[in-house]
C-alpha positions as CSV (number, residue, x, y, z in Angstrom):
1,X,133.6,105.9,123.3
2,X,132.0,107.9,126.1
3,X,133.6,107.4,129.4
4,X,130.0,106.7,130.8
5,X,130.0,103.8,128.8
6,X,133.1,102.6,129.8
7,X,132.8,103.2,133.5
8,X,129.5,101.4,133.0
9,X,130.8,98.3,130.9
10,X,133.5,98.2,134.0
11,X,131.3,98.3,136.5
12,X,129.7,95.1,135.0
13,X,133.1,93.5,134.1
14,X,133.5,94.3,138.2
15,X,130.2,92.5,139.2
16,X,130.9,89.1,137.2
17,X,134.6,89.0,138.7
18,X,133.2,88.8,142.0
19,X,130.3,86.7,141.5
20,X,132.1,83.7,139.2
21,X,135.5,84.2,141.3
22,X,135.0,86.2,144.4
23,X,137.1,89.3,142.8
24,X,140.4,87.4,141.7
25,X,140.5,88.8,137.8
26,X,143.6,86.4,137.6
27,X,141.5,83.5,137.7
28,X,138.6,84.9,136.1
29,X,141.1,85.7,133.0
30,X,142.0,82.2,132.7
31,X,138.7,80.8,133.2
32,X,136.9,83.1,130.1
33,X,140.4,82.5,127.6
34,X,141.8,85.8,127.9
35,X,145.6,87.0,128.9
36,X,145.7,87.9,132.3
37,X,147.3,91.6,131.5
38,X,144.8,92.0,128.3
39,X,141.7,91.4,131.1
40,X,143.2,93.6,134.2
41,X,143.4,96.3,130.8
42,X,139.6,95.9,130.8
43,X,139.3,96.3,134.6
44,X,141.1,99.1,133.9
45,X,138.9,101.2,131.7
46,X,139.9,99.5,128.1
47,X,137.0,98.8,126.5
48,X,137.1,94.9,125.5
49,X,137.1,93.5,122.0
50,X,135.0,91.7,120.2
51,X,136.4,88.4,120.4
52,X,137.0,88.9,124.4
53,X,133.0,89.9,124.8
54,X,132.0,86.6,123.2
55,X,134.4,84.4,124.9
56,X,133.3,85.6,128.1
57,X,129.7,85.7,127.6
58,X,130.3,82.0,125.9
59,X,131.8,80.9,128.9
60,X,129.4,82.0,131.5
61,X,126.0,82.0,129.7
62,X,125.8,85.9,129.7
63,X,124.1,87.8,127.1
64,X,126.3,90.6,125.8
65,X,123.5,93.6,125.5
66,X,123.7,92.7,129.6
67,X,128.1,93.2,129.5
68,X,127.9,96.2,126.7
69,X,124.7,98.3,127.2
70,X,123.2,96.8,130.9
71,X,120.5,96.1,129.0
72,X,118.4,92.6,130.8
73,X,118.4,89.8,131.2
74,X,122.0,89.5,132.5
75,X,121.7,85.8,131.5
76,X,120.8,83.9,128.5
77,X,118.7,81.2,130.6
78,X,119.2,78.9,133.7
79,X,120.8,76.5,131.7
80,X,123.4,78.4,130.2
81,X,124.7,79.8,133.4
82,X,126.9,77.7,135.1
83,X,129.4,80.5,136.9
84,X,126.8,83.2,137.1
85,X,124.4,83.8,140.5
């Protein structure tokens, strides 16, 4: 995968850690259902499987062309978004 893409997908990983839980990944880990070590592995340039991109957009209400590509809308509607600004 090119490392644009994964700086990107970071970058977004970044945003929605500090808007759901003010930058603790920790907690943001155990909110979405995902080890603790497997998401600061993310953080740290591992591009997230599958199963981890649906659980956390799932969680949240995000849509996952928003998490993968940065393609809008970040959200899948106001309804669905209980953790996201």
């Amino acid at each position: 995968m090119p490392i644009d893409l994964q700086q990107e997908i970071n970058k977004r990983l970044n945003e929605i850690v500090t808007e759901v839980t003010n930058g603790n990944a920790s907690r943001f880990a155990h909110l979405v259902d995902i080890s603790v070590q497997t998401f600061h592995n993310y953080l740290n340039g591992q591009i997230p499987k599958t199963e981890a991109v649906t659980q956390i957009c799932a969680k949240l209400g995000l849509s996952a062309n928003w998490l993968l590509m940065g393609i809008e809308p970040k959200c899948l509607s106001n309804e669905t978004r209980p953790y996201v600004k």
